[in-house]
N, CA, C and O atoms as CSV, one atom per row, in Angstrom:
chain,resi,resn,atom,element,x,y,z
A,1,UNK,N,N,-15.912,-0.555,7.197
A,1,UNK,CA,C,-15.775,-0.216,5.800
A,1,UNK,C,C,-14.572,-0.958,5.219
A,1,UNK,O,O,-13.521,-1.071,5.851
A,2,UNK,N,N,-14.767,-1.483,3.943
A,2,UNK,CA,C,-13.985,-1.993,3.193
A,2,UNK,C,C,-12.720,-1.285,3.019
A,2,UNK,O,O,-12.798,-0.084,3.274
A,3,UNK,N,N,-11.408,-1.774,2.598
A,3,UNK,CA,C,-10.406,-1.071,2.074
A,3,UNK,C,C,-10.380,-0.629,0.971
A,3,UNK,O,O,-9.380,-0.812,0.276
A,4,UNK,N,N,-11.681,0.213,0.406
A,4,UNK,CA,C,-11.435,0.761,-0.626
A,4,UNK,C,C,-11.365,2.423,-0.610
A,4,UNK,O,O,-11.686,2.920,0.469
A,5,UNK,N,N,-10.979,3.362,-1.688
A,5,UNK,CA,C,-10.527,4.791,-1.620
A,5,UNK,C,C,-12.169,5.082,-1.636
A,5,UNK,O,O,-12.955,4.306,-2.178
A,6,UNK,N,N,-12.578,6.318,-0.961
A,6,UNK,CA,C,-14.084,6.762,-1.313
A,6,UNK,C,C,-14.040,7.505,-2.175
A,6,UNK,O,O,-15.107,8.081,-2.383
A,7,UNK,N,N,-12.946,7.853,-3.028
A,7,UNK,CA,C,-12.554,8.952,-4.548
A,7,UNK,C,C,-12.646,8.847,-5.461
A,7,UNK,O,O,-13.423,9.264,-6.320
A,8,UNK,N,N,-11.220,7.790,-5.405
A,8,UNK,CA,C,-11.122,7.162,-6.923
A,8,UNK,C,C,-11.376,5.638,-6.657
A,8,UNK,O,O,-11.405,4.998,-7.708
A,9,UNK,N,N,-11.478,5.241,-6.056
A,9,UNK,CA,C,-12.183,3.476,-5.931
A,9,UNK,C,C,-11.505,2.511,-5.996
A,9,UNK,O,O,-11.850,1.380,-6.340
A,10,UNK,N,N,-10.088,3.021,-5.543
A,10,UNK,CA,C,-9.086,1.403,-5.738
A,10,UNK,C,C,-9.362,1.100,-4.438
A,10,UNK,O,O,-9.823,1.636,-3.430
A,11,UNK,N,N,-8.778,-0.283,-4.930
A,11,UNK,CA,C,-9.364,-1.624,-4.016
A,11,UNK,C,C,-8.254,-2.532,-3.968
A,11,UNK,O,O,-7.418,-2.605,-4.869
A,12,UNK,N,N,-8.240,-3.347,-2.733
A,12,UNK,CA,C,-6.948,-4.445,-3.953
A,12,UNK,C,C,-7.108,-5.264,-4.524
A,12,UNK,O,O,-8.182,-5.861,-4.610
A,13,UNK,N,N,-5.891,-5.595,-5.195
A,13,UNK,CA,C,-5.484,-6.701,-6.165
A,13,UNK,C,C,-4.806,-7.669,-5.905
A,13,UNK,O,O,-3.928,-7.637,-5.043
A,14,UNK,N,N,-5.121,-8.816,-6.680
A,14,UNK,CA,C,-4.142,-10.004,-6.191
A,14,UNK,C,C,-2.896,-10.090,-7.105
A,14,UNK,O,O,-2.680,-9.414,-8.111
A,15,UNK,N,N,-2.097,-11.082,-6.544
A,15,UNK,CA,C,-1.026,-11.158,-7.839
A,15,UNK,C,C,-0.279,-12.199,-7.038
A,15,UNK,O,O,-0.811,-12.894,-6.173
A,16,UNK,N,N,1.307,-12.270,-7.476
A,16,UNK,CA,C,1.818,-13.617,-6.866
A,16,UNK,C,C,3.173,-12.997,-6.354
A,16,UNK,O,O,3.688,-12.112,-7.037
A,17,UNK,N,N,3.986,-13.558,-4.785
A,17,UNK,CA,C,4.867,-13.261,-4.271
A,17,UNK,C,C,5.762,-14.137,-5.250
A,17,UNK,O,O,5.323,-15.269,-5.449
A,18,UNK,N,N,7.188,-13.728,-6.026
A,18,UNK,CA,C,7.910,-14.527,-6.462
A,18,UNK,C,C,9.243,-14.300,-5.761
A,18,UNK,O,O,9.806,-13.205,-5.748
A,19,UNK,N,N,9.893,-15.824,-4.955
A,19,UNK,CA,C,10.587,-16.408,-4.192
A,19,UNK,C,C,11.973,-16.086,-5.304
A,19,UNK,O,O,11.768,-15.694,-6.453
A,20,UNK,N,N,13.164,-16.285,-4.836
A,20,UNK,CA,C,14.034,-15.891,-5.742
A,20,UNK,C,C,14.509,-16.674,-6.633
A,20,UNK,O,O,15.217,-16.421,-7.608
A,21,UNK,N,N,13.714,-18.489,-5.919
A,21,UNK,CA,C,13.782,-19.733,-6.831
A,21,UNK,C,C,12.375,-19.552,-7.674
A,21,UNK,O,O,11.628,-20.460,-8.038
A,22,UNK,N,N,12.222,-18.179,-7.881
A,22,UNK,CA,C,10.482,-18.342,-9.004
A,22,UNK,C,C,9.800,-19.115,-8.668
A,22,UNK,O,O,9.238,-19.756,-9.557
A,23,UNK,N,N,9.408,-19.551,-6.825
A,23,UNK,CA,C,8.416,-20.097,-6.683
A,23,UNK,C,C,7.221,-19.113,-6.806
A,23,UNK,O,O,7.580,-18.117,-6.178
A,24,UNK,N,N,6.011,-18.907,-7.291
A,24,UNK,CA,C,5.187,-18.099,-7.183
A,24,UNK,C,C,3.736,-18.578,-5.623
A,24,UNK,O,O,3.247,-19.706,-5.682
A,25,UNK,N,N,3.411,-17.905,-4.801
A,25,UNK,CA,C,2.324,-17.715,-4.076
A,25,UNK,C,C,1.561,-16.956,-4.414
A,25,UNK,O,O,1.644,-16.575,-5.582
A,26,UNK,N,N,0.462,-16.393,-3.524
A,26,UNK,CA,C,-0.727,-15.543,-4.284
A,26,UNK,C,C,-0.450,-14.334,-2.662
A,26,UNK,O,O,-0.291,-14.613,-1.473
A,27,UNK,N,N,-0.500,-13.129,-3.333
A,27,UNK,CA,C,-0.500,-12.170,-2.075
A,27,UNK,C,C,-1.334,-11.372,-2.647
A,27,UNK,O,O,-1.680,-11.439,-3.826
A,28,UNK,N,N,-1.779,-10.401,-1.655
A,28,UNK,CA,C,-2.449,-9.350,-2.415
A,28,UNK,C,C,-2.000,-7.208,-1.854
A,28,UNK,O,O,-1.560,-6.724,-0.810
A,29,UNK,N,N,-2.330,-6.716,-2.901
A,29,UNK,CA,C,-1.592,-5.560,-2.748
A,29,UNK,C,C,-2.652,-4.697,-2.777
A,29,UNK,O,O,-3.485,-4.634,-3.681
A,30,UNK,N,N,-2.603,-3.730,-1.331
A,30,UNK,CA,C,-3.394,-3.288,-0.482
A,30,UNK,C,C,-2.961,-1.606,-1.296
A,30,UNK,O,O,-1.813,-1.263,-1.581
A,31,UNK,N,N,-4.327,-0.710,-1.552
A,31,UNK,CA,C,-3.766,0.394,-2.049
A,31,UNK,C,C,-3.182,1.463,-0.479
A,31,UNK,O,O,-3.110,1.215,0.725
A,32,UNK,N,N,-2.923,2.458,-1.182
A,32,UNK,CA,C,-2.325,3.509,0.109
A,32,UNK,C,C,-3.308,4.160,1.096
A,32,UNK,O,O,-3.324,5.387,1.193
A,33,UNK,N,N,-3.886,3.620,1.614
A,33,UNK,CA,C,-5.143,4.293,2.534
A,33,UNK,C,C,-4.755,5.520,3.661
A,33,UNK,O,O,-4.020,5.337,4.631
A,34,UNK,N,N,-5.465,6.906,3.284
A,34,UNK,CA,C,-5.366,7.108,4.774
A,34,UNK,C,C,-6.389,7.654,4.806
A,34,UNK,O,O,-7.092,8.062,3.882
A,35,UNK,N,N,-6.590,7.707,6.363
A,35,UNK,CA,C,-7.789,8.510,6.744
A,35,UNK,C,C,-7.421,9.861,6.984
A,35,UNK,O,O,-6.369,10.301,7.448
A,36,UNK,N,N,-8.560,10.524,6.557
A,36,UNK,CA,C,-7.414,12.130,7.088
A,36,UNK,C,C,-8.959,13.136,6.960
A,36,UNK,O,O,-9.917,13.097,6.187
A,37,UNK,N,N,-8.635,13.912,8.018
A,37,UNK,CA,C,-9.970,15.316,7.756
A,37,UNK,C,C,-9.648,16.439,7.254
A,37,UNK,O,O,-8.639,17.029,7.640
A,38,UNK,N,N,-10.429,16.912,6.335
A,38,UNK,CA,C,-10.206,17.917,5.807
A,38,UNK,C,C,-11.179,18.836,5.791
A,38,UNK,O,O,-12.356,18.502,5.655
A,39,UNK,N,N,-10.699,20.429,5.965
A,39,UNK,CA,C,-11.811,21.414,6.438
A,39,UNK,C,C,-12.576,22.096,5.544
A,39,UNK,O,O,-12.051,23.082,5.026
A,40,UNK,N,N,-13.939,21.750,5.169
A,40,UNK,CA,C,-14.655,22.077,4.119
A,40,UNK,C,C,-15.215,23.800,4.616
A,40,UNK,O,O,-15.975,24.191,5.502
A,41,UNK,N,N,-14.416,24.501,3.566
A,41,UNK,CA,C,-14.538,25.854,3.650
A,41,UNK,C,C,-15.951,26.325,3.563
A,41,UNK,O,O,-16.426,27.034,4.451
A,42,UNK,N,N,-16.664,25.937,2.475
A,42,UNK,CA,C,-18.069,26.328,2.113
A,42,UNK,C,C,-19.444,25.971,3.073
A,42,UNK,O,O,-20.449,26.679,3.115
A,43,UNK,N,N,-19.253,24.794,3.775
A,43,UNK,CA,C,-19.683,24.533,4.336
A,43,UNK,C,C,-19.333,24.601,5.872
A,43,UNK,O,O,-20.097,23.912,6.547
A,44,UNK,N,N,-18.480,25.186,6.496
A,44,UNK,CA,C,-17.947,25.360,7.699
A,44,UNK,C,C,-17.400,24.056,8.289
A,44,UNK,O,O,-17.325,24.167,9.512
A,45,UNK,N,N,-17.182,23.418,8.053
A,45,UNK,CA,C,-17.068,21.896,8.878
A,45,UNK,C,C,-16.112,20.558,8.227
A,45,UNK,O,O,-16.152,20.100,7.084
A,46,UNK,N,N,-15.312,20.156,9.322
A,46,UNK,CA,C,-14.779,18.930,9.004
A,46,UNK,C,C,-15.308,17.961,8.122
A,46,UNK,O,O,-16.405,17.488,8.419
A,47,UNK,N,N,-14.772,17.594,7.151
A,47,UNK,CA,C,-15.048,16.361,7.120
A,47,UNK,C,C,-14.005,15.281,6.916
A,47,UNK,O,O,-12.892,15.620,6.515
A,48,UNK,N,N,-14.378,13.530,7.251
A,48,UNK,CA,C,-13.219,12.356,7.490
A,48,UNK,C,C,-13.753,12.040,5.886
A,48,UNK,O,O,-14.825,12.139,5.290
A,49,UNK,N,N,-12.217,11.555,5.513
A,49,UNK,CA,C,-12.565,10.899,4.207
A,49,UNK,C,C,-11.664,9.657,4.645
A,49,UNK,O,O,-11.207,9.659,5.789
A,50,UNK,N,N,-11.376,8.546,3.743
A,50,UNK,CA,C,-10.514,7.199,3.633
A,50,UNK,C,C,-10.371,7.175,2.583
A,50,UNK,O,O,-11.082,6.484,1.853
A,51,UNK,N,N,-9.356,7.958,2.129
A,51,UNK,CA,C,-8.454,8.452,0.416
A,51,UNK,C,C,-7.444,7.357,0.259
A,51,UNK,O,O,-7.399,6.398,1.030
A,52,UNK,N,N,-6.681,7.513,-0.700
A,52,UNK,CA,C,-5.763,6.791,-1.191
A,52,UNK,C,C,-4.639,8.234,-1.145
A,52,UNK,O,O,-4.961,9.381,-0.833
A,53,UNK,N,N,-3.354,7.775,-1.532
A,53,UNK,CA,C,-2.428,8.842,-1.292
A,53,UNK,C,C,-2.475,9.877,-3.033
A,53,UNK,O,O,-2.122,11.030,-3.284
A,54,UNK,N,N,-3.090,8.760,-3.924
A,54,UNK,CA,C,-3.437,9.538,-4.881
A,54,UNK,C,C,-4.835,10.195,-5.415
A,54,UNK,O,O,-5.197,10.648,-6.501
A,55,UNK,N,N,-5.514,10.013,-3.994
A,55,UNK,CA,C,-6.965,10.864,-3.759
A,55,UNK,C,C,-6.521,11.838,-3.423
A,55,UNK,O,O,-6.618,12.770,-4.222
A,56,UNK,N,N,-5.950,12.048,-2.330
A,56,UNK,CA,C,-5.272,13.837,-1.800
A,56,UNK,C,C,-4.789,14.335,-2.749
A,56,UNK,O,O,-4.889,15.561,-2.795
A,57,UNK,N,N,-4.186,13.751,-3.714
A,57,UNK,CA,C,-3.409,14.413,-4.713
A,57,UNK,C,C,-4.189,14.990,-5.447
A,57,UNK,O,O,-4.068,16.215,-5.440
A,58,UNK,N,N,-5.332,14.376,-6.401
A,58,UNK,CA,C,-6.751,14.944,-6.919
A,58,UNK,C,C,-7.441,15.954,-6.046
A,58,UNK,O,O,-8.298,16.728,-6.473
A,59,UNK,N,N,-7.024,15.906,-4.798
A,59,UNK,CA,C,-8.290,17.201,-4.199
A,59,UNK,C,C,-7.511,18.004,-3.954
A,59,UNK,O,O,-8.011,18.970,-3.378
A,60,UNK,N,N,-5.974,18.103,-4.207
A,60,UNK,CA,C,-5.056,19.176,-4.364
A,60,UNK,C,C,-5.510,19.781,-5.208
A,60,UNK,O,O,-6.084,20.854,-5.023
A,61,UNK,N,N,-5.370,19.279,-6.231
A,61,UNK,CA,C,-5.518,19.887,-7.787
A,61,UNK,C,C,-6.753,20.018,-8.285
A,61,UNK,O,O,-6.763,20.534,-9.402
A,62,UNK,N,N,-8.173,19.626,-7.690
A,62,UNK,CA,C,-9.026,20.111,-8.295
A,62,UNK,C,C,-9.896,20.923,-7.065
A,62,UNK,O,O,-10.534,21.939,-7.339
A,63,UNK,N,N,-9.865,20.526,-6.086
A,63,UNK,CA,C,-10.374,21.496,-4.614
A,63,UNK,C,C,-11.332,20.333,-4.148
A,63,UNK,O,O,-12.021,19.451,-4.661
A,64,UNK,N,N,-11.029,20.769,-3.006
A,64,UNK,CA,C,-12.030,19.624,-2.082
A,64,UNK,C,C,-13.372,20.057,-1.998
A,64,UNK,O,O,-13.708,19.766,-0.850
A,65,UNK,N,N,-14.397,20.628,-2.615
A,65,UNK,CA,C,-15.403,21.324,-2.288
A,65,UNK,C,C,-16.099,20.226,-3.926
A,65,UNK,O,O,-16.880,19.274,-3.908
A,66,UNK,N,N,-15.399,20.901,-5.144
A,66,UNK,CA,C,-15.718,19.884,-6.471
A,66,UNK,C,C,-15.858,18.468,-6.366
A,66,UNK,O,O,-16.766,17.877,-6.949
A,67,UNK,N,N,-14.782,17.734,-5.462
A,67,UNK,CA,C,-15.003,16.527,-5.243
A,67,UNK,C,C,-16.099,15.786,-4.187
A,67,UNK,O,O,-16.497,14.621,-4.216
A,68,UNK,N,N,-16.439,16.850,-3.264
A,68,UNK,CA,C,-17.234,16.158,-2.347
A,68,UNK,C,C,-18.831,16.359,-3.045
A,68,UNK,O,O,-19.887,15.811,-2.728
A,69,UNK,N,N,-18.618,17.090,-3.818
A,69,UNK,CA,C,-20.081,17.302,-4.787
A,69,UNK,C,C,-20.216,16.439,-5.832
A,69,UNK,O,O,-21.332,16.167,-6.273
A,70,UNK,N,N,-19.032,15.890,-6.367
A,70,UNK,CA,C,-19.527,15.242,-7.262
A,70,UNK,C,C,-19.307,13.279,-6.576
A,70,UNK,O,O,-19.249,12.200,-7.167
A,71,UNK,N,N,-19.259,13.612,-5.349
A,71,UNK,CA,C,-19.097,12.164,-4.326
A,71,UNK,C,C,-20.212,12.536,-3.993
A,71,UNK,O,O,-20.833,11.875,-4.826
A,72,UNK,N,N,-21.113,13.156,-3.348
A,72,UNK,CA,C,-22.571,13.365,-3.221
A,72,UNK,C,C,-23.649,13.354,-4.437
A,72,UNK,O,O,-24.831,13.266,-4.103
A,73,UNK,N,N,-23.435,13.411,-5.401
A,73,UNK,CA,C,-24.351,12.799,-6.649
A,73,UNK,C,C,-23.961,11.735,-6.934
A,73,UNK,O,O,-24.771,11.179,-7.675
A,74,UNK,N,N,-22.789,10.923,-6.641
A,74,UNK,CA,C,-22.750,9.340,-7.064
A,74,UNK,C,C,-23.554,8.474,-5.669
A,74,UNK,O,O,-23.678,7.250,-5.616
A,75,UNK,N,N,-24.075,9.531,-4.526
A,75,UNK,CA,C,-24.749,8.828,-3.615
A,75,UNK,C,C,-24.174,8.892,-2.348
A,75,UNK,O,O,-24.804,8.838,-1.292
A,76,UNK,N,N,-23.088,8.997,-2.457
A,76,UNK,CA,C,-22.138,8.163,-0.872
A,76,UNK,C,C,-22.660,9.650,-0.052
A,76,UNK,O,O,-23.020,10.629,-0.706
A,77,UNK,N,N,-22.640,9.643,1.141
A,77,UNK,CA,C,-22.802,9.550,2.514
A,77,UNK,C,C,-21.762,10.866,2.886
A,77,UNK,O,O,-20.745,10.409,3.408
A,78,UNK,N,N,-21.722,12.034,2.799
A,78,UNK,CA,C,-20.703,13.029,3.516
A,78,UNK,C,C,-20.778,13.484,4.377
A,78,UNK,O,O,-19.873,14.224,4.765
């Protein structure tokens, strides 16, 4: 699987390393990935997600049960 969040959908981006003589290169900036399981109450059972550090933050605040339902009508795989 790609490095993208399965939540909110960041991905990375490119942009440019600047040297302190303003040489510019091209790097790219990887979002905060982690993998982490979390215990779905309603359904009895683990599940692995690959969040971003500001995906956990959203399933703080809205419950992990809302989000995996509305990640199961956009299709993906739980």
């Amino acid at each position: 699987m790609a490095r993208v969040c399965q939540v909110t959908g960041k991905t990375p981006i490119g942009g440019h390393k600047v040297s302190h003589s303003n040489i510019k290169t091209k790097r790219r900036f990887l979002p905060n990935l982690q993998t982490k399981k979390f215990f779905l109450a309603e359904e009895d059972k683990w599940v692995t997600l690959k969040v971003s550090a500001d995906a956990i933050r959203t399933i703080n605040k809205r419950g992990l049960y809302s989000v995996v339902k509305e990640l199961r009508a956009q299709g993906e795989k739980i």
